[in-house]
C-alpha positions in Angstrom: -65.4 -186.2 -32.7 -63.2 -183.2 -33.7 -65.4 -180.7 -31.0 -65.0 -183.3 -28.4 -61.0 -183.4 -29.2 -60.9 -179.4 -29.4 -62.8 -179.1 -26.2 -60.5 -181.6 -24.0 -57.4 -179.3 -25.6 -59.0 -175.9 -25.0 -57.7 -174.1 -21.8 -54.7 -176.1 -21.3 -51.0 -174.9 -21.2 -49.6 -178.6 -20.8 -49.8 -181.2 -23.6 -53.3 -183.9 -23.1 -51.8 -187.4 -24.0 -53.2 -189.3 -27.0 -53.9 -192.4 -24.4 -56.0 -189.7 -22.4 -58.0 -189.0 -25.2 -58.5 -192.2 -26.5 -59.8 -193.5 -23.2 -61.8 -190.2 -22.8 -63.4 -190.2 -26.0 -63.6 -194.3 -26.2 -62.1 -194.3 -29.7 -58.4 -195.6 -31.1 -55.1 -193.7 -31.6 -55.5 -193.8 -35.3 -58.8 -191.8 -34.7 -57.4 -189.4 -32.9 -54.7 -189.0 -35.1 -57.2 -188.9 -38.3 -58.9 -186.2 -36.5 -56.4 -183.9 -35.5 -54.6 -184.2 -38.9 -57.6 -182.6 -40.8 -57.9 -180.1 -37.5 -54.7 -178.7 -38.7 -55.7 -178.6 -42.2 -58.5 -176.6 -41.7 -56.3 -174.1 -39.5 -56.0 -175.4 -36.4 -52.9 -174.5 -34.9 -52.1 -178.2 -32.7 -48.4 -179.1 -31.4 -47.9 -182.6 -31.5 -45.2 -184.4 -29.5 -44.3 -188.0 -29.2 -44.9 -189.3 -25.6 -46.5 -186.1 -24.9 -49.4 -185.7 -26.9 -51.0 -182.7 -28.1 -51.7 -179.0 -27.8 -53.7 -176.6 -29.0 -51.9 -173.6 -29.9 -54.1 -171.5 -31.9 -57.7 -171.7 -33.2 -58.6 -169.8 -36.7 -61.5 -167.3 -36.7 -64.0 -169.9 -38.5 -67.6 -170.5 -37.8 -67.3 -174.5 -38.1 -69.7 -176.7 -36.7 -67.4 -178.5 -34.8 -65.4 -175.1 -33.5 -68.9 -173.6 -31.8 -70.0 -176.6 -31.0 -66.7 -177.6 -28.6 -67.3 -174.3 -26.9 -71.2 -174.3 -26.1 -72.3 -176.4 -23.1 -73.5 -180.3 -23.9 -76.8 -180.4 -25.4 -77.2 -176.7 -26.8 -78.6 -176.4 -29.4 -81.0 -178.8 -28.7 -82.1 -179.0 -32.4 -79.7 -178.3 -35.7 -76.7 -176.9 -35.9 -75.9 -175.7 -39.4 -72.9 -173.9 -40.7 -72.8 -172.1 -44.0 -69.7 -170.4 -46.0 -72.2 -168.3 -47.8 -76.3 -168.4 -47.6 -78.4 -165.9 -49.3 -80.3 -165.1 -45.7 -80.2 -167.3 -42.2 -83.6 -165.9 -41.9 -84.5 -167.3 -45.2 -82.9 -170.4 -44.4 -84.4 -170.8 -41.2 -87.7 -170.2 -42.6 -87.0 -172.7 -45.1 -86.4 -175.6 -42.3 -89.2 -174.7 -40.4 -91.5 -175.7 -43.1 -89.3 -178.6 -44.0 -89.7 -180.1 -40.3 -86.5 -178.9 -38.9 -86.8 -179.1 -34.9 -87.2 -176.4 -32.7 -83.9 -174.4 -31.1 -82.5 -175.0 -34.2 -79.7 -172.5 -35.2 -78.2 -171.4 -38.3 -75.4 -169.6 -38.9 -73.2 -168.1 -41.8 -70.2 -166.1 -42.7 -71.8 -164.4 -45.5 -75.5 -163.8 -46.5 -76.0 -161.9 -49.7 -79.3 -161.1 -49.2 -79.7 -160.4 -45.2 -81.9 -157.7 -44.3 -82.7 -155.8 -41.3 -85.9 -154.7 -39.7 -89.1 -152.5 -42.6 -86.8 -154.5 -45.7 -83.5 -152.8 -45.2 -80.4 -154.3 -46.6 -77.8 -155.4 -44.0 -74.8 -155.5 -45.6 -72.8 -158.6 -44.6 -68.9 -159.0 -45.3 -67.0 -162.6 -44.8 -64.4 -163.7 -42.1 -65.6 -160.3 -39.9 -68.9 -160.3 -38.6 -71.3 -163.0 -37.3 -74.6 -163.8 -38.7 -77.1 -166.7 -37.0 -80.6 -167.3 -36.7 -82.5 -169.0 -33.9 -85.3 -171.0 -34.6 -88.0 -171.7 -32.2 -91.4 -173.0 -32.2 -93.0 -171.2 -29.1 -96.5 -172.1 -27.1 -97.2 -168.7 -26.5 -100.1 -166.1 -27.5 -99.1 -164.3 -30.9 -99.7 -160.9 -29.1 -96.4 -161.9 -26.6 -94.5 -163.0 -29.7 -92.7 -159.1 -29.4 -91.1 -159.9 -26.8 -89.2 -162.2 -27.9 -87.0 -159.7 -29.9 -86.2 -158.0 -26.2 -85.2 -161.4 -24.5 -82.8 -162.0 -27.1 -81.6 -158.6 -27.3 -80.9 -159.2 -23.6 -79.0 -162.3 -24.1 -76.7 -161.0 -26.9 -75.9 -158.3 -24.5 -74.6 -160.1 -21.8 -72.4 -162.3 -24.3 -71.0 -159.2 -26.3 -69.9 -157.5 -22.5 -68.1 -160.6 -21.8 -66.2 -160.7 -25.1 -65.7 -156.6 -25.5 -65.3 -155.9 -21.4 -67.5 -152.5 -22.5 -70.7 -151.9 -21.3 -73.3 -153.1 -23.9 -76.5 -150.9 -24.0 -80.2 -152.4 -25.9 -81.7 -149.3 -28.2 -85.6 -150.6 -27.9 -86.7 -152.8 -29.2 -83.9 -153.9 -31.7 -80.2 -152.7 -31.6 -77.5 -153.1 -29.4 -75.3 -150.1 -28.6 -71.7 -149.6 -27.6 -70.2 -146.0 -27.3 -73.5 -145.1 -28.5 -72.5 -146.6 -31.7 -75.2 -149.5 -33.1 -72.8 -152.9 -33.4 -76.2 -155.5 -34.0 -79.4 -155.3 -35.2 -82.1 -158.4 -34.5 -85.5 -159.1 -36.9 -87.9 -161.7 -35.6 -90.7 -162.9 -38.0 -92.7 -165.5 -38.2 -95.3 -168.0 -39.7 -98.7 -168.7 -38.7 -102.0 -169.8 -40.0 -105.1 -167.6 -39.0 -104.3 -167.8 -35.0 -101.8 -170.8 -35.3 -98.8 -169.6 -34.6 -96.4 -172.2 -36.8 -92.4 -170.7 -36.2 -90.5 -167.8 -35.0 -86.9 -166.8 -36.5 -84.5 -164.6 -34.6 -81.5 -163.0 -37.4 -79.2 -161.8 -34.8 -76.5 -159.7 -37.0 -73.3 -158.5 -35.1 -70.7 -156.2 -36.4 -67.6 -158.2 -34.7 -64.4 -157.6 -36.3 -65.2 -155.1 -38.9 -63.2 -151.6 -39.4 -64.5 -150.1 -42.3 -68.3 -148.3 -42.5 -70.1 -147.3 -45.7 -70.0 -143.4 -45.6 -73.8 -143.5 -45.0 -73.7 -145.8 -41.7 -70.5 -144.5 -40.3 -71.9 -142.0 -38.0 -74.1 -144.5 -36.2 -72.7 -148.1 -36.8 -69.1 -149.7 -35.3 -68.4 -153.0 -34.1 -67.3 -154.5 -31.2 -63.3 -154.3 -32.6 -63.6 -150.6 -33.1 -65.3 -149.8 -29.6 -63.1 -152.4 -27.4 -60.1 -152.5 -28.9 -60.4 -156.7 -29.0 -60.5 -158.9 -32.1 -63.2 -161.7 -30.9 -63.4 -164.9 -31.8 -67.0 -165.2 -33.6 -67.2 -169.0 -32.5 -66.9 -168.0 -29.2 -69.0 -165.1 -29.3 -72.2 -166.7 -30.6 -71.8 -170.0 -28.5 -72.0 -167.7 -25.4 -75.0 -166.1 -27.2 -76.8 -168.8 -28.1 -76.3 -170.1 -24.1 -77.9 -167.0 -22.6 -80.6 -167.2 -25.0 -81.5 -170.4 -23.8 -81.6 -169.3 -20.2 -83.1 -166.3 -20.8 -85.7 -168.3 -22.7 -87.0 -170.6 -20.4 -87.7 -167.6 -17.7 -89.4 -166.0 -20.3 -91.8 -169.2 -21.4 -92.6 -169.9 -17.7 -94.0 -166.6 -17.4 -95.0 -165.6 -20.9 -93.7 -161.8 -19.8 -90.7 -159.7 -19.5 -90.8 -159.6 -15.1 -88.0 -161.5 -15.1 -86.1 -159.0 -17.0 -87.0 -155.7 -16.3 -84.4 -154.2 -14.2 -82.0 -155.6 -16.3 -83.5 -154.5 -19.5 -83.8 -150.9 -18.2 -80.5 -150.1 -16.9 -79.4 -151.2 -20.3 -81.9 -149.4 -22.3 -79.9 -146.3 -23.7 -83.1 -144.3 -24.2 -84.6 -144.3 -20.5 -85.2 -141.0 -19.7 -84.2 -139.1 -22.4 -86.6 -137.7 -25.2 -87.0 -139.4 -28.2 -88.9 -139.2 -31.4 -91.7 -141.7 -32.1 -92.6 -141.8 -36.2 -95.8 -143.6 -36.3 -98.0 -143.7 -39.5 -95.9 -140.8 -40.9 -96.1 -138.7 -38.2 -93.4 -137.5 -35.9 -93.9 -137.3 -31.9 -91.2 -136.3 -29.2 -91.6 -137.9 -26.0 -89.9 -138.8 -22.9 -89.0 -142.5 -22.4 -89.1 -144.1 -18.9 -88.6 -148.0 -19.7 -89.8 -150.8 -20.6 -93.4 -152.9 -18.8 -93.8 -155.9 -18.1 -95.5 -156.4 -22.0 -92.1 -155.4 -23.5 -93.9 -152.3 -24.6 -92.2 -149.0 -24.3 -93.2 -146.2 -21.7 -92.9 -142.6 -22.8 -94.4 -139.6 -21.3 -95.4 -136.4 -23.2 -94.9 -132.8 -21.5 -97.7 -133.2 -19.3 -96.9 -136.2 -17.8 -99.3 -137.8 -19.7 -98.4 -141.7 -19.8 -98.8 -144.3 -23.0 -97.5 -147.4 -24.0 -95.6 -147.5 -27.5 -95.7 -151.0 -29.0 -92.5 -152.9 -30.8 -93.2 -152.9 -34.7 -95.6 -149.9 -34.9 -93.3 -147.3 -34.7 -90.0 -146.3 -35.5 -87.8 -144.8 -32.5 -84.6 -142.2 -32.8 -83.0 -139.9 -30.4 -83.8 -136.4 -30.4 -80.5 -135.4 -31.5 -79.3 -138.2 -33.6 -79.5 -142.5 -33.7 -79.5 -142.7 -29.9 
């Protein structure tokens, strides 16, 4: 009850009546009172006035079940919806529910993971109360061979949520990392499980660098955050219920096609490498090409100096700018 209470008070300047909310949410006055007290215990901000009810005055910067669940639509997720202080990965976790039965577009999210990781093994570091970590978990009828594409569909979706919040223009770095000021502020890793040709589960870890100031001295010259780039602290709640809601759009074109057609102007007029040369390291070796976009495969288009065309496939390759990250 405490996301239907924060949603009827979100967005309003005058006070909403305890009678209105009793008779909105069918409950008693004691309920609503019950409610709201531990709403301001955990940091809720709620100005309560006899015969004038209640108002919200300021919501804490916590990834509670009941705070991103009073700002996604009704009915998202469809599956779980589980919070976590501290979890070693939401990956991990995710994968863990999967094979435990958990449903599918099931979603997990922390404030800290102390073992999160980013795409070939890499450690993502992952401070509390700054950034925002989740995992989708979906259990797909699609070819394994289209699973890739996947990774691009949600790096579409966190795009459009992250320009809404920052009001900057939020580039995709294929097939993986979202850009801003040509500075990386996420980073997405999709595995899954399957047997033989089976495919059982996907996981998307979605990490965003929201609020954070401070770089390691070894990342600094390619990694920000959405506070450093805009100038706007973000609410994380906010942020990854808007996420999570593109996704799902973005999802069902996606599965009714099996392809990225839907996308593909989209995805290349955010790509941040169309048209510019980049270097491909496949199998240890290094290759310069020109990129001209994504196909309708999700696969990457590059061009060598003779014009000669080839298709470079997400999770083969590594790709960097010529000069630098981007």
């Amino acid at each position: 009850m405490k996301e239907e209470i924060l949603a009827l008070l979100r967005g309003r300047d005058e006070f909403v009546s305890g009678q209105a909310i009793c008779e909105q949410l069918g409950v008693s006055r004691t309920a609503v009172w019950k409610c709201v007290n531990q709403l301001k215990k955990e940091g809720y901000e709620i100005e309560s006035v006899t015969r004038k009810g209640y108002r919200l005055l300021r919501s804490p910067d916590l990834l509670l079940e009941e705070e991103i669940r009073s700002w996604l639509p009704a009915g998202l997720p469809a599956g779980q919806l589980c919070c976590f202080p501290e979890i070693d990965s939401t990956n991990e976790e995710a994968k863990r529910r999967a094979l435990a039965g958990a449903p599918d577009d099931s979603v997990y999210i922390a404030d800290i993971q102390t073992r999160g990781k980013g795409r070939r093994g890499r450690h993502w570091i992952s401070p509390g109360g700054q950034d925002l970590f989740y995992t989708i978990l979906k259990k797909p009828e699609i070819p394994l061979n289209r699973i890739s594409m996947i990774t691009l569909v949600t790096a579409l979706s966190v795009a459009e949520a992250v320009e809404k919040h920052a009001g900057e223009f939020c580039q995709i770095k294929w097939p993986n990392d979202l850009v801003i000021h040509g500075k990386k502020i996420c980073g997405i890793l999709t595995e899954m499980g399957a047997e033989m040709d089976q495919l059982d589960y996907v996981v998307i870890g979605i990490g965003i660098n929201v609020n954070r100031v401070e770089f390691d001295p070894e990342i600094a010259d390619h990694a920000s955050s959405i506070l450093k780039e805009s100038g706007r602290r973000i609410c994380r709640a906010r942020l990854v219920s808007d996420a999570i809601a593109a996704f799902e759009k973005n999802y069902r074109q996606f599965a009714a096609v099996k392809d990225m057609t839907p996308f593909l102007k989209e995805y290349n007029d955010r790509l941040i490498n169309v048209n510019r040369e980049v270097r491909i390291i496949k199998d240890g070796k290094e290759l310069v090409r020109r990129a001209l976009g994504i196909n309708e495969r999700g696969e990457l288009l590059v061009e060598d100096e003779k014009g000669r065309r080839e298709c470079i496939i997400s999770g083969e390759v590594s790709v960097r700018g010529i000069y630098g990250y981007v």
